[in-house]
N, C-alpha and C positions, 0 to 999 in steps of 0.2 A: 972171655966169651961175650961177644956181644948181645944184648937185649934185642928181642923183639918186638916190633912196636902191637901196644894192645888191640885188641881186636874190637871194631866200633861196633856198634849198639845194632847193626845189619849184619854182621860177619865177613864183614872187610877187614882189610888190615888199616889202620889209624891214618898210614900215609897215604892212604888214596882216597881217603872217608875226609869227605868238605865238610865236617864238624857236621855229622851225621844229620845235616837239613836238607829237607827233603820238599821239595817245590811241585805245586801242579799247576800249569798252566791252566787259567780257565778264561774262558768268551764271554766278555760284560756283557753280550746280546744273547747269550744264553739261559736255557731256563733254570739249569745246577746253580748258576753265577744270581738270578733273582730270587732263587731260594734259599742261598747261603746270605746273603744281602737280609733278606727277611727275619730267619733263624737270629741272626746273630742283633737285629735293631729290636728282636723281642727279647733276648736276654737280657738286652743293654736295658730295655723297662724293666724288667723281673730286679735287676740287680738298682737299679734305682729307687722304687720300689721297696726294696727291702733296707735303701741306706736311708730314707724318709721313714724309715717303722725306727728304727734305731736312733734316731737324732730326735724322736719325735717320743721314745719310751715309750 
C-alpha cells in the first residue's frame, strides 16, 4: 500500500505545498510597505541595543 504524502502545515497535501512559503506582494510606494520598512529598522536597534548591553556586562 502506498504512502500518502503528509499533509503541509495549510492542509494541503505535501505535493502541491512549495514547502509551505507563503509570499505577499507588497508596493514599495505603499504605506503597509513604509510601515513594515519602519517596524522592522526599529527592531533592528532594539536588538542592537540589547547586543551592546551584553558585550558591555
Amino acid at each position: 500500500m502506498p504512502e500518502e504524502p503528509a499533509p503541509c502545515c495549510h492542509g494541503g497535501e505535501e505535493s502541491s505545498c512549495a514547502g509551505c512559503v507563503k509570499h505577499k506582494h507588497r508596493d514599495k510606494s505603499g504605506k503597509e510597505y513604509k510601515c513594515l520598512i519602519s517596524r522592522l529598522k526599529r527592531i533592528e536597534g532594539q536588538v542592537r541595543g540589547v547586543t551592546k548591553m551584553v558585550e558591555d556586562d
